[in-house]
C-alpha positions in Angstrom: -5.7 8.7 -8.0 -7.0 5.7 -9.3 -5.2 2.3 -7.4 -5.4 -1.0 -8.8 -5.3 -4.0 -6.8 -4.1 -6.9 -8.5 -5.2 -10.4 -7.5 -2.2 -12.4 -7.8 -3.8 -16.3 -7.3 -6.1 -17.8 -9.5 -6.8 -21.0 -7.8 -10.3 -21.8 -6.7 -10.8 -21.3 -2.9 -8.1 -18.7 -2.9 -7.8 -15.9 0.2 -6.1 -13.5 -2.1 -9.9 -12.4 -3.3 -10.5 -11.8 0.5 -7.8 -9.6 1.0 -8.3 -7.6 -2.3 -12.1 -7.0 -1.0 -10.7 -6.1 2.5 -7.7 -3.6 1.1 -10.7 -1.9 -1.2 -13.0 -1.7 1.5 -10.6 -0.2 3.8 -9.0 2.5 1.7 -12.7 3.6 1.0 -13.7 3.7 4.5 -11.7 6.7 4.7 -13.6 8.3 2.7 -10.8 10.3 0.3 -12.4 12.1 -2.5 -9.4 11.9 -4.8 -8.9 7.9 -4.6 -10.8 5.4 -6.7 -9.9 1.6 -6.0 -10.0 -1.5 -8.9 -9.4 -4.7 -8.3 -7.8 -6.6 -11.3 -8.4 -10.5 -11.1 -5.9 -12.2 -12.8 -8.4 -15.0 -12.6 -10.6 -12.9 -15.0 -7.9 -12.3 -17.6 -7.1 -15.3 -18.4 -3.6 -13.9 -19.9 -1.1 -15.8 -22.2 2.6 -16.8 -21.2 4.6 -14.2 -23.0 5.5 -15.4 -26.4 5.6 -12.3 -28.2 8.5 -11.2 -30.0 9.3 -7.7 -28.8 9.5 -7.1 -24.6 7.2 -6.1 -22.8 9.5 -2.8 -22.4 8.9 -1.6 -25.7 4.8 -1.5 -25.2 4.5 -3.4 -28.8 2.1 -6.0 -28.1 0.9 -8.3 -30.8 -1.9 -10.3 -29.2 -5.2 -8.7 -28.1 -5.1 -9.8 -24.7 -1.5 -7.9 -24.0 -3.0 -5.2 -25.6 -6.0 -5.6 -23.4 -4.1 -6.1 -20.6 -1.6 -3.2 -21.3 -4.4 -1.1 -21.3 -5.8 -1.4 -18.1 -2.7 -1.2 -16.1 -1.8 2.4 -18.3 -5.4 3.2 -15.9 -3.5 2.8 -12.4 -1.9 5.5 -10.7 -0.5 3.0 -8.2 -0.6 -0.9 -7.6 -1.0 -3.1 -4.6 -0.5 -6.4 -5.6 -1.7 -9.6 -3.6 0.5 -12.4 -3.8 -0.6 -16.3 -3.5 0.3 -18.0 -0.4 1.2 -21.7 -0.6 2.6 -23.9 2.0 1.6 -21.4 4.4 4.5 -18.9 3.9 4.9 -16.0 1.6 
C-alpha cells in the first residue's frame, strides 16, 4: 500500500513540512512491510489554477503539469492530506 501525504501549504516557514516528516516517520516506525510512505509537496509542483477545458472528472488533461500531476496521485493507495493553518485555527 503505497500512502501519499500531501503537503497542503506552500508558504515559507510553514509547519505543515513538520507534520508530513512526523506522519512518515511514524507510520514507518512500525515497521509494516506492506506500506510505503510519499510525501507530495505541493510546494514542489508548482501546479496551475485549473483552466482546462474538460474537468478534472473526465482525466483529460491538456497541460503537462496536470498530466504530471495526475500521474502521481494514480500512485497512492491512500492520502493524508496536511492542511495550512492560519490565524491559528484549522
Amino acid at each position: 500500500m503505497n500512502i501519499q501525504i500531501i503537503v497542503g501549504s506552500v508558504r515559507e516557514g510553514r509547519t505543515a513540512i513538520k507534520v508530513a516528516n512526523w506522519v512518515q516517520n511514524t507510520i514507518s516506525s512500525y515497521n509494516y512491510s506492506t506500506i510505503q510512505t510519499e510525501i507530495v509537496d505541493l510546494k514542489e509542483w508548482d501546479l496551475p489554477f485549473f483552466a482546462g477545458a474538460n474537468p478534472p472528472l473526465t482525466g483529460i488533461y491538456d497541460q503537462p503539469k496536470q498530466q504530471e500531476w495526475a500521474a502521481q496521485i494514480a500512485k497512492g493507495d491512500a492520502f493524508i492530506f496536511i492542511s495550512p493553518e492560519y490565524n491559528h485555527g484549522y
